[in-house]
C-alpha positions in Angstrom: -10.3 37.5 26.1 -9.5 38.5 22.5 -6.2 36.9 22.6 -8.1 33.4 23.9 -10.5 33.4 20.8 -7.8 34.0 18.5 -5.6 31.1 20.0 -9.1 29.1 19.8 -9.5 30.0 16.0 -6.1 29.2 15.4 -6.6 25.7 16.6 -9.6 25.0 14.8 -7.9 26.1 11.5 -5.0 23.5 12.1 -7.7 20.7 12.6 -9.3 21.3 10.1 -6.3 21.3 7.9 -5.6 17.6 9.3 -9.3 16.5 8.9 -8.2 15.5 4.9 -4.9 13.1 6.5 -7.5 11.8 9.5 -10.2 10.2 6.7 -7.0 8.8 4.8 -5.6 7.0 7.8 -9.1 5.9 9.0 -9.4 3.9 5.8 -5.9 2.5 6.0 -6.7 1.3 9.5 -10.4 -0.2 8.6 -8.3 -2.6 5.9 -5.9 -3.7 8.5 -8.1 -4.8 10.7 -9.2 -7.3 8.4 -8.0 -10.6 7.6 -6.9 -11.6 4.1 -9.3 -13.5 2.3 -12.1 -11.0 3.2 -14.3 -9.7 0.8 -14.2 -5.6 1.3 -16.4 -4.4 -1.7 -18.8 -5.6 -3.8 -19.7 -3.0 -6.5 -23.2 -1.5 -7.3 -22.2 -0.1 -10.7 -24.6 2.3 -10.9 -22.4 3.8 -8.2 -22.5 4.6 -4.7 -21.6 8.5 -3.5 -18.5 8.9 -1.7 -17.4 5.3 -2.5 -17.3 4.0 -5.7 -19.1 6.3 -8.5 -18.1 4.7 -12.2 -18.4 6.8 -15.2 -16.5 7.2 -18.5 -13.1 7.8 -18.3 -12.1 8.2 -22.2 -13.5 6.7 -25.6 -17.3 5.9 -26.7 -18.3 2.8 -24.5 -21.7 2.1 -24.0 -22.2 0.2 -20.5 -25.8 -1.1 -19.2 -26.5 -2.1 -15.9 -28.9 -5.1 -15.6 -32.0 -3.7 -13.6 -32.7 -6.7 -12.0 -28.6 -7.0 -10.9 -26.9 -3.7 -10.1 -23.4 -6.0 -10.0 -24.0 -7.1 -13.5 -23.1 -4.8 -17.2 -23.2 -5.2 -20.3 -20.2 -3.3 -22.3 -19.5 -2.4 -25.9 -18.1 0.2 -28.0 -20.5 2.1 -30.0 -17.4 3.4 -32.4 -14.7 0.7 -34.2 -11.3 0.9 -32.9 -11.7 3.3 -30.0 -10.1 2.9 -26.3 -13.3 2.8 -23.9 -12.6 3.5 -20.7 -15.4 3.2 -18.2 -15.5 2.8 -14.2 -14.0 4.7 -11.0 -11.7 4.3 -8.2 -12.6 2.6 -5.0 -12.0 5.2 -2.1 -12.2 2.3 0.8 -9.1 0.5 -0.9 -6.3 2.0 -0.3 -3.4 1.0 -2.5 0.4 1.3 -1.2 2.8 -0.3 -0.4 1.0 -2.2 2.3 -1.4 -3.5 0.5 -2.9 -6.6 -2.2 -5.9 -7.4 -3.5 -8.0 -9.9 -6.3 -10.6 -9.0 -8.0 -12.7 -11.7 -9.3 -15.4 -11.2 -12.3 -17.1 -13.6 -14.0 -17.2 -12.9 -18.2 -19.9 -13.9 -20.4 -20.2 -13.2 -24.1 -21.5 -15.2 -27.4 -18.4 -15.1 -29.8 -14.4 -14.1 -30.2 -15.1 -10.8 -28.1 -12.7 -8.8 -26.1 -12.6 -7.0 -22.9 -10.4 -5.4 -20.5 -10.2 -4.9 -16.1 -8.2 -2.5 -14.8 -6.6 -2.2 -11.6 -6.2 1.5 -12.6 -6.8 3.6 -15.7 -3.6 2.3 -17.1 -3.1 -1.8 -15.5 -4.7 -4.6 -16.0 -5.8 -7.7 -18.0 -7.6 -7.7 -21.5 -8.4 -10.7 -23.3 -10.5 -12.9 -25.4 -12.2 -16.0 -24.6 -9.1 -18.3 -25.9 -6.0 -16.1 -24.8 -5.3 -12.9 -22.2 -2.3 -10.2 -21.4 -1.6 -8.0 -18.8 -1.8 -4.5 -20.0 0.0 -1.2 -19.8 -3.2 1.3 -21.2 -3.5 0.2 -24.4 -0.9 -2.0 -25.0 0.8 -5.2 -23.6 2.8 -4.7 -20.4 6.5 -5.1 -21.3 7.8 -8.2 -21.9 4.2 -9.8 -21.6 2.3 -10.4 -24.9 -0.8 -12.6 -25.2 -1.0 -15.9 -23.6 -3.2 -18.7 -24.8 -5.1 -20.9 -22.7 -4.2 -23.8 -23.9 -0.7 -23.4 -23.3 -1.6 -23.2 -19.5 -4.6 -24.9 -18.4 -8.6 -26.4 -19.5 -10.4 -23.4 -19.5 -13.7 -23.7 -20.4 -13.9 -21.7 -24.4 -16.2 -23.7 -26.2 -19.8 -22.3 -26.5 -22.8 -23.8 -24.4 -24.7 -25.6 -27.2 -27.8 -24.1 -25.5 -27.4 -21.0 -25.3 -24.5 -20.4 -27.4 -22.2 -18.3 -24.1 -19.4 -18.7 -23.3 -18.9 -18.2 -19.3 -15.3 -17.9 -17.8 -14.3 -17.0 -14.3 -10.9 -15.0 -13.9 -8.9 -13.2 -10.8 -7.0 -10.1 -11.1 -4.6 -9.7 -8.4 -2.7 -6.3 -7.9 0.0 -6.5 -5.6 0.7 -2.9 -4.1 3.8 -4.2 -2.0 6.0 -5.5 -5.5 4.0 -3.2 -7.7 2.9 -6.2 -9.7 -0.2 -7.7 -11.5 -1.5 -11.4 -12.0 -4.5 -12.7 -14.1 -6.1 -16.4 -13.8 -8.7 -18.3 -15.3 -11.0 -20.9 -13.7 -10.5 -24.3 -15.6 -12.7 -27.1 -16.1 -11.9 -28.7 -12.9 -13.1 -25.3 -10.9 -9.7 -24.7 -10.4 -8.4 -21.1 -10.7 -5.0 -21.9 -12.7 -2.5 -18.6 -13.4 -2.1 -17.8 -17.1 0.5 -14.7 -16.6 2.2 -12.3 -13.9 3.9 -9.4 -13.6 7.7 -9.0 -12.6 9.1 -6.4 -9.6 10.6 -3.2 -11.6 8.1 -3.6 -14.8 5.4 -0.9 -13.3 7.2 1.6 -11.5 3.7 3.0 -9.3 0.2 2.1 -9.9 -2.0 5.6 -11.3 -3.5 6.0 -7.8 -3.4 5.9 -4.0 -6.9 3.8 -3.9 -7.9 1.1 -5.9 -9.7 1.0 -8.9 -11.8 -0.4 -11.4 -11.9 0.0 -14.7 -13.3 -1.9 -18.0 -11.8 -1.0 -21.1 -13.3 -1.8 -24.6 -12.1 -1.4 -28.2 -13.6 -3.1 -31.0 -17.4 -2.1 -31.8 -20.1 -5.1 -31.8 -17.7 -7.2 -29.0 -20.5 -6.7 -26.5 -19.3 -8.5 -23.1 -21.4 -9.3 -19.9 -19.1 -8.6 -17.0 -21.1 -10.3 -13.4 -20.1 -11.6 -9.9 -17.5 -8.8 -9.6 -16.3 -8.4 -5.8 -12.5 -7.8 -4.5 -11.1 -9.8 -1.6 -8.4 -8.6 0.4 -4.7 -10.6 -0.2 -3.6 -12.2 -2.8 -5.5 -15.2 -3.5 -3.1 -17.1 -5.0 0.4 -15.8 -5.5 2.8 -14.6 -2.9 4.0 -11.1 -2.0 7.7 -11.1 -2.2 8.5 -8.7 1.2 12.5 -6.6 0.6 14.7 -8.0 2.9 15.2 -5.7 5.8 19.4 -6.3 6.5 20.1 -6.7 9.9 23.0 -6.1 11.3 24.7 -8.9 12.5 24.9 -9.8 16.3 28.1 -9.1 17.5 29.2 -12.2 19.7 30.1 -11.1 23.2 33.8 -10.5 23.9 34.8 -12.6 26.5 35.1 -10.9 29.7 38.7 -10.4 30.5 39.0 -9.7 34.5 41.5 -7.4 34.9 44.5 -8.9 36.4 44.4 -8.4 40.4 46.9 -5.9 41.6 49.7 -7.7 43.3 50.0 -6.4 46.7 53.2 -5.2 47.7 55.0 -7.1 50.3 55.0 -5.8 53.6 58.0 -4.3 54.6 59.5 -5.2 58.0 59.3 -2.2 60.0 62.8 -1.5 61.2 63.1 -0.6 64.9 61.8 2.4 65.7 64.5 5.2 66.2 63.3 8.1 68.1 62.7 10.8 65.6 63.6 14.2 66.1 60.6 16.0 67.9 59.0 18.1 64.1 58.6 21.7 64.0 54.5 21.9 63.7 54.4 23.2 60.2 51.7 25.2 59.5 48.7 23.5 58.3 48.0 24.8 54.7 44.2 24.3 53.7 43.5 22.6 50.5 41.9 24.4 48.2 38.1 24.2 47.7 37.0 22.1 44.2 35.1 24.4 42.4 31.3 23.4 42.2 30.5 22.3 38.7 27.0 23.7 37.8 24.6 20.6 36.7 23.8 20.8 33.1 19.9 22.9 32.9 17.0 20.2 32.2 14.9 21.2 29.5 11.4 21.4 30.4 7.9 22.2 29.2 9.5 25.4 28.1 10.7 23.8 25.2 7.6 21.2 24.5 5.7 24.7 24.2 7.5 26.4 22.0 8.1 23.9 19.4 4.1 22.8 19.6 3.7 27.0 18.9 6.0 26.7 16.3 4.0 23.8 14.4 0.7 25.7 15.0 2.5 28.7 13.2 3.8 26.3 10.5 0.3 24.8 9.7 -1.4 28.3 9.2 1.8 29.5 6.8 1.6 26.5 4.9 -1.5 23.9 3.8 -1.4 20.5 3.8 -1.2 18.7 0.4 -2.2 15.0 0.1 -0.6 13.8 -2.9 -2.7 11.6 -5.6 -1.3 9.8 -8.4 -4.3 10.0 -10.6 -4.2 11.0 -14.2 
């Protein structure tokens, strides 16, 4: 009995150890079920436990959340000159290798004022409301300095004579299969139009394993609205760019050579039968009996057993580690 409780308790520690791998893979298999072009989050920035719980990352930023519309902030830096970082990860949204996504935000602010959305901590877009780059922290991403609008498209930059805003529309996308981002801008005609992208090879991994969002501020009085934030699933616009898989080539069928018939040999005449000597019976010598060859032994459950014992041993000598690439 003691022996079948420990074997029990044995068990329950290995599932246990897999429970941590079993909530990953759940969430990997919720976003594959659905189609691109889905929206799969729509933040509540004053956060929501176990999925998306923002907060200050690094700097002095001072973010408000409209009361009457939990999607909508208001961000600023309360000191001059100081990277603000404020937001969280996603832990729905997986981000490998397998997966792409855009997230779209609406920006709304009253003069020449910055701000910046992050895929990550560390990637993303910052911009103004006549010109953007795609960023690496604090800096442009290599080879990618600021981009003006006019060089690319309409985009709406002149202040509402009303109410003296100016509102732009843009899309983020974050490619986790080239390890790339893209930014785009809504023009005048309602038409998103793409102002910059990322090359393969220019971000070697993205900070995490989910995705994340992030607003990043720097100069103190640009205050920025940021509203209508949500992230659809896919790449909206651009196209992933999958590594050819090299398949080796078919190998064409040799023709099937028959082999040649054998020729039989030509009968020989019998010659007329001469009456051969009566033969001495010579003793009848037994061939030897072929020695049996044993069949090779079929491994059986024996084996199945003792490996699966082996594994259970393994996971209680050794716990499993889920690696994150946060910093």
């Amino acid at each position: 009995m003691k022996k079948i409780i420990s074997i029990i308790i044995s068990l329950l520690f290995v599932i246990s150890a897999m429970l941590p791998m079993t909530a990953v893979s759940a969430a990997d298999n919720l976003i594959d079920l659905q189609p691109d072009g889905t929206v799969v989050f729509v933040p509540d920035f004053n956060g929501t436990a176990g999925i998306y719980e923002p907060g200050l990352l690094s700097g002095t930023p001072q973010v408000d959340v409209d009361p009457a519309n939990s999607n909508t902030i208001t961000v600023q830096t309360s000191k001059d000159k100081t990277a603000s970082y404020w937001g969280g990860f996603i832990e729905t949204l997986p981000l490998n290798e397998n997966t792409c996504y855009t997230i779209y935000y609406t920006v709304t602010r009253t003069g020449n004022h910055a701000i910046g959305v992050y895929a990550d901590s560390v990637y993303g877009a910052y911009g103004y409301p006549d010109k953007i780059r795609l960023m690496n922290k604090g800096s442009s991403l290599t080879g990618h300095e600021y981009v003006s609008f006019a060089n690319v498209c309409n985009a709406p930059i002149d202040a509402d004579p009303i109410t003296g805003t100016i509102v732009q529309e843009y899309a983020l996308e974050v490619n986790g299969v080239n390890c790339t981002t893209a930014i785009y801008i809504k023009d005048v005609n309602g038409q998103y139009a793409l102002v910059d992208q990322g090359i393969e090879g220019q971000i070697e991994f993205f900070m995490a394993d989910v995705l994340g969002l992030f607003f990043y501020s720097y100069y103190a009085g640009h205050v920025v609205t940021v509203s209508d934030c949500y992230v659809v699933k896919g790449l909206s616009f651009g196209e992933v760019v999958y590594p050819e898989t090299t398949e080796a080539p078919e190998t064409t069928k040799a023709p099937e050579t028959k082999a040649p018939e054998t020729t039989k040999a030509p009968e020989t005449t019998a010659e007329p039968e001469t009456e051969a000597p009566a033969a001495t019976d010579a003793p009848t010598t037994k061939a030897p009996e072929t020695q049996k060859v044993e069949e090779p032994k079929k491994s059986g459950c024996g084996s199945v057993i003792s490996g699966s014992a082996l594994l259970v041993v393994a996971a209680l000598a050794a716990p499993i580690v889920i690696r994150r690439k946060r910093k």
